[in-house]
C-alpha positions as CSV (number, residue, x, y, z in Angstrom):
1,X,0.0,0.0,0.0
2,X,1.6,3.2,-1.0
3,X,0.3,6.2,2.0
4,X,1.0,9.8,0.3
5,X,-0.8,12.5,1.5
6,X,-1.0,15.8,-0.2
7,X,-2.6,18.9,1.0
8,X,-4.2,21.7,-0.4
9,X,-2.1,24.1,-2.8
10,X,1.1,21.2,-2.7
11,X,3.0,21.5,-6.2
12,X,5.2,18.7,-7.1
13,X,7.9,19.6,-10.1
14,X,8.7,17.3,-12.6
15,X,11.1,14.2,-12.3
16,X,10.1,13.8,-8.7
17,X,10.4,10.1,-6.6
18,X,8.4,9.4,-3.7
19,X,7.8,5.9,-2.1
20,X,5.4,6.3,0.2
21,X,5.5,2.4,1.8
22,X,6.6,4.4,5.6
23,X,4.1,7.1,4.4
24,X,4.2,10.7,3.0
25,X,2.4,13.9,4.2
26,X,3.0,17.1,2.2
27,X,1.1,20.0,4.3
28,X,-0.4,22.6,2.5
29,X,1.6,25.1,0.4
30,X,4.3,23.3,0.2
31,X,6.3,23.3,-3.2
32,X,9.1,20.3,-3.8
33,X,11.4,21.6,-6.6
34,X,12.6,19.2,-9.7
35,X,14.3,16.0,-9.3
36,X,13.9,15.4,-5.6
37,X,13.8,12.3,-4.2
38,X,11.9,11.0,-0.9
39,X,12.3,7.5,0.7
40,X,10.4,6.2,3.7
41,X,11.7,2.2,3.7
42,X,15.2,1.2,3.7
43,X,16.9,-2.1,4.7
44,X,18.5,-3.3,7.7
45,X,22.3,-2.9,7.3
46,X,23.4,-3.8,11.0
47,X,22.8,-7.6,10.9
48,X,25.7,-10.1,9.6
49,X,24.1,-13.3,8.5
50,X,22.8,-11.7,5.3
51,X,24.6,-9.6,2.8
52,X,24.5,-6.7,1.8
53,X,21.0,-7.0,4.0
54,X,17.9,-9.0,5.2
55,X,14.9,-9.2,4.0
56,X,12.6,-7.0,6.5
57,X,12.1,-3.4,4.9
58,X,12.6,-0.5,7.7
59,X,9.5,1.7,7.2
60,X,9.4,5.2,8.8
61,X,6.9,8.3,8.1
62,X,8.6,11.8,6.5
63,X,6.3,14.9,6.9
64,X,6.9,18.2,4.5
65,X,5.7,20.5,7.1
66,X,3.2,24.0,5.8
67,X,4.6,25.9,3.1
Protein backbone atom coordinates (compact mmCIF):
# COMPACT_ATOMS: atom_id res chain seq x y z
CA UNK A 1 0.00 0.00 0.00
CA UNK A 2 1.58 3.24 -1.05
CA UNK A 3 0.30 6.24 2.04
CA UNK A 4 0.96 9.85 0.26
CA UNK A 5 -0.83 12.49 1.49
CA UNK A 6 -1.00 15.76 -0.19
CA UNK A 7 -2.62 18.89 1.04
CA UNK A 8 -4.24 21.67 -0.43
CA UNK A 9 -2.13 24.08 -2.79
CA UNK A 10 1.15 21.18 -2.66
CA UNK A 11 2.98 21.50 -6.22
CA UNK A 12 5.17 18.72 -7.07
CA UNK A 13 7.94 19.63 -10.08
CA UNK A 14 8.74 17.33 -12.59
CA UNK A 15 11.14 14.24 -12.28
CA UNK A 16 10.15 13.80 -8.67
CA UNK A 17 10.42 10.11 -6.60
CA UNK A 18 8.37 9.45 -3.66
CA UNK A 19 7.84 5.92 -2.06
CA UNK A 20 5.37 6.26 0.16
CA UNK A 21 5.55 2.44 1.83
CA UNK A 22 6.60 4.41 5.55
CA UNK A 23 4.07 7.15 4.44
CA UNK A 24 4.16 10.71 3.03
CA UNK A 25 2.44 13.90 4.17
CA UNK A 26 2.98 17.13 2.23
CA UNK A 27 1.11 20.00 4.29
CA UNK A 28 -0.40 22.62 2.48
CA UNK A 29 1.58 25.12 0.43
CA UNK A 30 4.26 23.30 0.23
CA UNK A 31 6.32 23.27 -3.20
CA UNK A 32 9.08 20.30 -3.83
CA UNK A 33 11.43 21.57 -6.65
CA UNK A 34 12.57 19.18 -9.75
CA UNK A 35 14.26 16.05 -9.27
CA UNK A 36 13.93 15.40 -5.65
CA UNK A 37 13.77 12.29 -4.21
CA UNK A 38 11.90 10.97 -0.85
CA UNK A 39 12.34 7.50 0.71
CA UNK A 40 10.43 6.18 3.65
CA UNK A 41 11.66 2.24 3.67
CA UNK A 42 15.21 1.16 3.69
CA UNK A 43 16.93 -2.12 4.75
CA UNK A 44 18.49 -3.34 7.74
CA UNK A 45 22.30 -2.89 7.31
CA UNK A 46 23.38 -3.81 10.96
CA UNK A 47 22.82 -7.58 10.90
CA UNK A 48 25.65 -10.09 9.59
CA UNK A 49 24.10 -13.28 8.45
CA UNK A 50 22.77 -11.70 5.26
CA UNK A 51 24.63 -9.60 2.76
CA UNK A 52 24.46 -6.72 1.85
CA UNK A 53 20.97 -7.03 3.97
CA UNK A 54 17.89 -9.03 5.16
CA UNK A 55 14.93 -9.18 4.02
CA UNK A 56 12.62 -6.96 6.46
CA UNK A 57 12.11 -3.40 4.94
CA UNK A 58 12.60 -0.46 7.74
CA UNK A 59 9.54 1.68 7.21
CA UNK A 60 9.42 5.24 8.79
CA UNK A 61 6.91 8.25 8.14
CA UNK A 62 8.61 11.76 6.49
CA UNK A 63 6.28 14.87 6.87
CA UNK A 64 6.93 18.18 4.54
CA UNK A 65 5.69 20.51 7.11
CA UNK A 66 3.22 24.01 5.81
CA UNK A 67 4.58 25.93 3.13
Amino acid sequence: MINIKLKKYTRIGSDCFLNGEGGITIEEGSILAPSVTILTSSHNYSQNNLMPYDFKDLKKPVTIGKG
